[in-house]
C-alpha positions as a Markdown table, in Angstrom:
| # | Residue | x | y | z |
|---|---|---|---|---|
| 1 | Unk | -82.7 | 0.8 | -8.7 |
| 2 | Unk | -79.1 | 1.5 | -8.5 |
| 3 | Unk | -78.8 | 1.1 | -4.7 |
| 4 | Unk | -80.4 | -2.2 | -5.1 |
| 5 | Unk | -77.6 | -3.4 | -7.7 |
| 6 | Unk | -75.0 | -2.4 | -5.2 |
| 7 | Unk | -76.7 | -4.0 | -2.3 |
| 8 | Unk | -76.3 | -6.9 | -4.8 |
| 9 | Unk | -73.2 | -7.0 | -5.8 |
| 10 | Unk | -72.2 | -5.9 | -1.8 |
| 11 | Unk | -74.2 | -9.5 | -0.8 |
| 12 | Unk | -72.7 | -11.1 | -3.9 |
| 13 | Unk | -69.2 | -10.1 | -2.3 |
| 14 | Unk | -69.6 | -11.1 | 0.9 |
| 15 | Unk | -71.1 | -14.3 | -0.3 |
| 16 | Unk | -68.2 | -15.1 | -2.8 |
| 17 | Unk | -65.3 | -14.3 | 0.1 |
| 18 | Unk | -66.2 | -17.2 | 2.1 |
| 19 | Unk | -66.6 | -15.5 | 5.2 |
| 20 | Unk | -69.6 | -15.9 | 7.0 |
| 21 | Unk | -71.2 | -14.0 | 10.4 |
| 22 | Unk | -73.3 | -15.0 | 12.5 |
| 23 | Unk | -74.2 | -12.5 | 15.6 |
| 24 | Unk | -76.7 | -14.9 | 17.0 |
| 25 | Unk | -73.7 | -16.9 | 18.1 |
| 26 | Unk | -71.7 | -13.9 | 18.7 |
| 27 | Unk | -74.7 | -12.6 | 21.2 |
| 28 | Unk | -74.6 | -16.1 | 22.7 |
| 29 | Unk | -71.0 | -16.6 | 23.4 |
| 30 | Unk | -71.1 | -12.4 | 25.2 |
| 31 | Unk | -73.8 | -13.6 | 27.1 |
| 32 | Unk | -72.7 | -16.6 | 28.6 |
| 33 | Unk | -69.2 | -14.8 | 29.7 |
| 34 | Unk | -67.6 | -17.2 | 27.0 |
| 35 | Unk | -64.4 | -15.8 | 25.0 |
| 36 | Unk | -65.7 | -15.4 | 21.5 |
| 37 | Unk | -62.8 | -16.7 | 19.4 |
| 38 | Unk | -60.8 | -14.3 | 16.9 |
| 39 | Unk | -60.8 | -14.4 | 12.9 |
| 40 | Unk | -58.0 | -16.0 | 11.8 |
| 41 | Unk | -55.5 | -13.5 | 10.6 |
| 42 | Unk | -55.4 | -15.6 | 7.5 |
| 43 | Unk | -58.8 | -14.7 | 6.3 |
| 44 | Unk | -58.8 | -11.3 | 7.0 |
| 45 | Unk | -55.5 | -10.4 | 5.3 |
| 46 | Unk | -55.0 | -13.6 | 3.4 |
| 47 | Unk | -55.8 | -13.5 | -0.5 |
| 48 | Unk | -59.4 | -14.2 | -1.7 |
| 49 | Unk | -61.2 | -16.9 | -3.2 |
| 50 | Unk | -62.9 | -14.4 | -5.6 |
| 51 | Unk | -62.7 | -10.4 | -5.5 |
| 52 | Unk | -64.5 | -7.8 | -7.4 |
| 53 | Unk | -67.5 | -9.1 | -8.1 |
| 54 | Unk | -70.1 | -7.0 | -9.9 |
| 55 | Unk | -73.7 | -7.8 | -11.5 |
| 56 | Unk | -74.2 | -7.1 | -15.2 |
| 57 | Unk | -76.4 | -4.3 | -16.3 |
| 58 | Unk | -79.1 | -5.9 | -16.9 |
| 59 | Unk | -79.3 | -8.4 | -13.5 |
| 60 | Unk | -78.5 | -11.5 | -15.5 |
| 61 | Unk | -74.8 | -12.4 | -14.8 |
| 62 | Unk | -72.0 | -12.1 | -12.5 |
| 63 | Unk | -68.7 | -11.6 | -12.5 |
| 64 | Unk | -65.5 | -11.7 | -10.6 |
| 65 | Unk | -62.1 | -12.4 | -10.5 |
| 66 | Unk | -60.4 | -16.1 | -9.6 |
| 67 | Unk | -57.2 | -17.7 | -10.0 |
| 68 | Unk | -57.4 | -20.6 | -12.5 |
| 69 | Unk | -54.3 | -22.7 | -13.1 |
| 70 | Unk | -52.7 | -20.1 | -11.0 |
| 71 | Unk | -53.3 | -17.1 | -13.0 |
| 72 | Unk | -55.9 | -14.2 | -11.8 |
| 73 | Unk | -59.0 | -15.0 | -14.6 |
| 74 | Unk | -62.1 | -12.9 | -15.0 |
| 75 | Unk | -65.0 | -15.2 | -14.1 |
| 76 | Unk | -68.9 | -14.9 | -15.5 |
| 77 | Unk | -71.6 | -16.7 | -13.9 |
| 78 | Unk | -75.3 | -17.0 | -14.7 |
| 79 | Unk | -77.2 | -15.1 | -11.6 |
| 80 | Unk | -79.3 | -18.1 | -9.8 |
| 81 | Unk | -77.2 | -21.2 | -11.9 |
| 82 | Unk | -73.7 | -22.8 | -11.2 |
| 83 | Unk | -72.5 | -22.4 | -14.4 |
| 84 | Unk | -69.0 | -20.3 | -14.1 |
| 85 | Unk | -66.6 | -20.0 | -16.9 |
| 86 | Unk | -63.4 | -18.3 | -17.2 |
């Protein structure tokens, strides 16, 4: 049970940075001798969208943290619903 909320809240990271792979296109690109083009240095170093996020004991909400009005805020969301709130 517990490795299954941290695979969660892992996916629910990766989800919330923006940043999205694809090694289908990756293999493609090797394979056709193509140059695969490089992250931006931006969104590997640059500040996130969100950070921390982490899944509430019991599976029903998420949080993270989010700038709003240009302050860092904590940030709860409803798991499956778009209903965030600082």
């Amino acid at each position: 049970m517990r490795s299954e909320v941290l695979w969660m809240v892992m996916m629910a990271g990766i989800l919330l940075s923006g940043i999205h792979f694809s090694p289908a296109e990756a293999g493609e690109a090797e394979g056709q001798g193509e140059e695969v083009p490089l992250i931006p240095r931006e969104v590997l170093f640059g500040n996130p969208r969100y950070a921390q996020a982490r899944v509430s004991p019991d599976g029903k909400y998420l949080s993270y943290l989010a700038p709003e009005e240009g302050v860092l805020n904590v940030w709860v969301r409803t798991i499956g619903k778009d209903d965030d709130r600082a």
